[in-house]
mmCIF entry with sequence, helices, sheets and N, C-alpha, C, O atoms, coordinates in Angstrom:
data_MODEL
# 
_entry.id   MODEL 
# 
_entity.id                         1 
_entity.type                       polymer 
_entity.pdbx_number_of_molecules   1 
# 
_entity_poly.entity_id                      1 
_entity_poly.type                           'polypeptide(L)' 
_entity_poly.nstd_linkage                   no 
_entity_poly.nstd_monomer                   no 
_entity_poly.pdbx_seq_one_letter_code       '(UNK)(UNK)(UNK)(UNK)(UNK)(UNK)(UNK)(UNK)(UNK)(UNK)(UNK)(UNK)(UNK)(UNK)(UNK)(UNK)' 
_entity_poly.pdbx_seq_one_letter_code_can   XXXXXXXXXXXXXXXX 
_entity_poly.pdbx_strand_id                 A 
# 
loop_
_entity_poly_seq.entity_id 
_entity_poly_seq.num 
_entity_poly_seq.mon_id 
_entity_poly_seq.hetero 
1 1  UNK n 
1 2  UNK n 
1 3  UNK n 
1 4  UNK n 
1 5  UNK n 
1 6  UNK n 
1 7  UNK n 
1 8  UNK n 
1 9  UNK n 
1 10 UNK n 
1 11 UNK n 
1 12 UNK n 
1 13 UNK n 
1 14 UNK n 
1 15 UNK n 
1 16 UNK n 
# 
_struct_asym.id          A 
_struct_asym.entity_id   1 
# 
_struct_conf.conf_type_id            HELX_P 
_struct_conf.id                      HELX_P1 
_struct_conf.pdbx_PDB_helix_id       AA1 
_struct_conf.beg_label_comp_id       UNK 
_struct_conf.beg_label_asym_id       A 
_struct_conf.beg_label_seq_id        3 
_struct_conf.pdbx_beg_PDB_ins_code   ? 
_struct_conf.end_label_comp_id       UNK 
_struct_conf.end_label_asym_id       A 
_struct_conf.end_label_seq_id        13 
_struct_conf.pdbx_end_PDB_ins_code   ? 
_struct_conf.beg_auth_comp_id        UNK 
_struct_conf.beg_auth_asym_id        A 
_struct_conf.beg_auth_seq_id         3 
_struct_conf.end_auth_comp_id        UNK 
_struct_conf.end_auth_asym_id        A 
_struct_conf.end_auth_seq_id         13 
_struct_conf.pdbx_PDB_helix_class    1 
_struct_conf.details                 ? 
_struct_conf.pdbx_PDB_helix_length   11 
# 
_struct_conf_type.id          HELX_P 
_struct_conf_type.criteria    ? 
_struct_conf_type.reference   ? 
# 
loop_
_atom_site.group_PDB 
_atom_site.id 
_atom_site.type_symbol 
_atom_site.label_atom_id 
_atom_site.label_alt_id 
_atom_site.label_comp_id 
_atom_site.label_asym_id 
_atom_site.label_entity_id 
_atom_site.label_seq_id 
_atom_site.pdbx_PDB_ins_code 
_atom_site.Cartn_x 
_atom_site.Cartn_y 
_atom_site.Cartn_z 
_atom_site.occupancy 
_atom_site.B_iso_or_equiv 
_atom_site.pdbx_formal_charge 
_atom_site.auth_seq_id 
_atom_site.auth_comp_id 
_atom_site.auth_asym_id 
_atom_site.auth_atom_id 
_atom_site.pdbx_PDB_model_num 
ATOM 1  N N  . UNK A 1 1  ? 0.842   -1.223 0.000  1.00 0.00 ? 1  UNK A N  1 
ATOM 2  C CA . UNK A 1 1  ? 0.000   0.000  0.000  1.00 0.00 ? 1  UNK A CA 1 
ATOM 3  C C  . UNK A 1 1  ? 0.872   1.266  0.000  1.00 0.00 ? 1  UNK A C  1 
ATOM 4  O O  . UNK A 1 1  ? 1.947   1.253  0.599  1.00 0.00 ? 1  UNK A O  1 
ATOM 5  N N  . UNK A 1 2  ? 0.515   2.176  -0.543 1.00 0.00 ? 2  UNK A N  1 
ATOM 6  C CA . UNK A 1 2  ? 1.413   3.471  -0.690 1.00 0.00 ? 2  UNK A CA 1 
ATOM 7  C C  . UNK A 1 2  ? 0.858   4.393  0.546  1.00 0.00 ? 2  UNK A C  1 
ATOM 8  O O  . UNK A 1 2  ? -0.206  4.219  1.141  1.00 0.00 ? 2  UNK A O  1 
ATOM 9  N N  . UNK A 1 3  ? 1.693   5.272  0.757  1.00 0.00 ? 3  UNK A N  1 
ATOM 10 C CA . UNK A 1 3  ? 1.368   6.073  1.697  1.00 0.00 ? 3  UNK A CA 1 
ATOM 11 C C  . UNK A 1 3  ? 0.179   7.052  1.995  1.00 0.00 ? 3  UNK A C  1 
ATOM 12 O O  . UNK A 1 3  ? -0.289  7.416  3.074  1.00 0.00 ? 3  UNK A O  1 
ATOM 13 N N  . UNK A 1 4  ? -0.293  7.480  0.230  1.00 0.00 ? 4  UNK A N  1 
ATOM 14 C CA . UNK A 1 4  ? -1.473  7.794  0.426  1.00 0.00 ? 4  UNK A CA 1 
ATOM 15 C C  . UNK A 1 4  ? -2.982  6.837  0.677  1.00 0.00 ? 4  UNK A C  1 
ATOM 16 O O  . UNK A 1 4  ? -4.053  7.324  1.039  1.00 0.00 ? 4  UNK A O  1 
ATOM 17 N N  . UNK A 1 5  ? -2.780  5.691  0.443  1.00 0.00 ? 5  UNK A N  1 
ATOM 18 C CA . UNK A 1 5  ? -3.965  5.050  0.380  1.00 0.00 ? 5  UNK A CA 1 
ATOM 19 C C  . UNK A 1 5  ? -3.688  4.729  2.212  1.00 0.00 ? 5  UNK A C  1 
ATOM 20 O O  . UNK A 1 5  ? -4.616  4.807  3.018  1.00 0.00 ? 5  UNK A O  1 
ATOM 21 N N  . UNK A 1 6  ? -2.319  4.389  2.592  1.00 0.00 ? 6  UNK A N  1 
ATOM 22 C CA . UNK A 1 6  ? -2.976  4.275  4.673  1.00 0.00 ? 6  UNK A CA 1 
ATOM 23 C C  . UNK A 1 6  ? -3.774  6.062  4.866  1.00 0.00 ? 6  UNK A C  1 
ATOM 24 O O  . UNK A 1 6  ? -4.663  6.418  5.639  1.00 0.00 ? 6  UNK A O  1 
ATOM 25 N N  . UNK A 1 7  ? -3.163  6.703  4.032  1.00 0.00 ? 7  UNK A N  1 
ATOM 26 C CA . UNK A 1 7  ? -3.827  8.102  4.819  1.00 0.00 ? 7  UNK A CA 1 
ATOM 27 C C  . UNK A 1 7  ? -5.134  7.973  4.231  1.00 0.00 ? 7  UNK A C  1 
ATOM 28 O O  . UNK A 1 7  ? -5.921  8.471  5.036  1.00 0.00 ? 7  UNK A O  1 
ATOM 29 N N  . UNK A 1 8  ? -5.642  7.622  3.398  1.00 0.00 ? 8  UNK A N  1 
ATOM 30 C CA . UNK A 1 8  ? -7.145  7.890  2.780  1.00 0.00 ? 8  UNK A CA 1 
ATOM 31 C C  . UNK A 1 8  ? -7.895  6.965  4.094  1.00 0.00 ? 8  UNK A C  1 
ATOM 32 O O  . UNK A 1 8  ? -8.616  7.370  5.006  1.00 0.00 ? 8  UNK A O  1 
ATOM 33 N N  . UNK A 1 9  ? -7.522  5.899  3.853  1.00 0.00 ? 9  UNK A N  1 
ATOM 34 C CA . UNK A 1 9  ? -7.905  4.720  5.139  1.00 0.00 ? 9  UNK A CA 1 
ATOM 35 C C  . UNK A 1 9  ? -8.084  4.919  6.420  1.00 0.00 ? 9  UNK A C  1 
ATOM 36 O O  . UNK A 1 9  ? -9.042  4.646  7.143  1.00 0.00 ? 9  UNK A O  1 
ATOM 37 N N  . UNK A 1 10 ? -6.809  5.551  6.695  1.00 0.00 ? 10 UNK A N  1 
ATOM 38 C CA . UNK A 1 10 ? -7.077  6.201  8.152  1.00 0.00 ? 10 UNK A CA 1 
ATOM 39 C C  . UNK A 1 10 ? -7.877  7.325  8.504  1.00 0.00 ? 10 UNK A C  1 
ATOM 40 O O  . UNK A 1 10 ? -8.393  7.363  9.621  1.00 0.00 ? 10 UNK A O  1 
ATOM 41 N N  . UNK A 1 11 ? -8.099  8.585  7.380  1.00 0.00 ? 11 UNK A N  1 
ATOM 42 C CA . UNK A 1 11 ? -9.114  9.606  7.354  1.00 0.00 ? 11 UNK A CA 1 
ATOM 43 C C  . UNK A 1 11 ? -10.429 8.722  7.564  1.00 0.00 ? 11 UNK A C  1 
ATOM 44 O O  . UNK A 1 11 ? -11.004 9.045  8.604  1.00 0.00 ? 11 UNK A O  1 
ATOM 45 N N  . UNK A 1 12 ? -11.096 7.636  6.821  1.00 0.00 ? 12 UNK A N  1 
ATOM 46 C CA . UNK A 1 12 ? -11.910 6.937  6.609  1.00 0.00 ? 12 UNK A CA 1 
ATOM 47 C C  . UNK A 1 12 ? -12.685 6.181  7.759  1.00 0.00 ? 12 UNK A C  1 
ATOM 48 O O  . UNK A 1 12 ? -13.905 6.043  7.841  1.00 0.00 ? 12 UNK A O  1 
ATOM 49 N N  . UNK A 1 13 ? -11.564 5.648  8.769  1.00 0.00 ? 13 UNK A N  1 
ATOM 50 C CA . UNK A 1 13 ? -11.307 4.314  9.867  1.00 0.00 ? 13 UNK A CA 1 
ATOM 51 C C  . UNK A 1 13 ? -11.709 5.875  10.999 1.00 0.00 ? 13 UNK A C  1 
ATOM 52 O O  . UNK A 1 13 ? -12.715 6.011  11.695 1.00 0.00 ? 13 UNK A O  1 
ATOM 53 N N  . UNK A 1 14 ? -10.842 6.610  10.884 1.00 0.00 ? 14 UNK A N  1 
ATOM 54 C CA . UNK A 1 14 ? -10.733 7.812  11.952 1.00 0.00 ? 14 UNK A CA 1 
ATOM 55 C C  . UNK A 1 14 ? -10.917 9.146  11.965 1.00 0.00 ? 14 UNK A C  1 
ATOM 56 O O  . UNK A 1 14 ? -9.978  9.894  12.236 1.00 0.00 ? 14 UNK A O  1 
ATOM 57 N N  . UNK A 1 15 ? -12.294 9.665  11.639 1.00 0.00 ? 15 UNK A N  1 
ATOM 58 C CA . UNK A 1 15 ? -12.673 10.655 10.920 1.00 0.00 ? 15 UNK A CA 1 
ATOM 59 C C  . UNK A 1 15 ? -12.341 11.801 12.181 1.00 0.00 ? 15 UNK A C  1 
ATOM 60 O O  . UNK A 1 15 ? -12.367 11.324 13.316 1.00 0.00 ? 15 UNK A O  1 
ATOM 61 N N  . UNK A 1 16 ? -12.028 13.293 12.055 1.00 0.00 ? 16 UNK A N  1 
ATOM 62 C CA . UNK A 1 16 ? -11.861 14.221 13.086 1.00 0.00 ? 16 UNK A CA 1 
ATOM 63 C C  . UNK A 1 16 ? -12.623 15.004 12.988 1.00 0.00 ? 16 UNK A C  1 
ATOM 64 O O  . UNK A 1 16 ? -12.662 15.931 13.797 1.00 0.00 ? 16 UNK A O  1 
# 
């Protein structure tokens, strides 16, 4: 996985 798709994922998983 590239670095943007953990950040899309994690925005996704862990919304603020």
């Amino acid at each position: 996985m590239e670095r943007k798709e953990i950040l899309a994922t994690s925005n996704l998983r862990i919304p603020r």
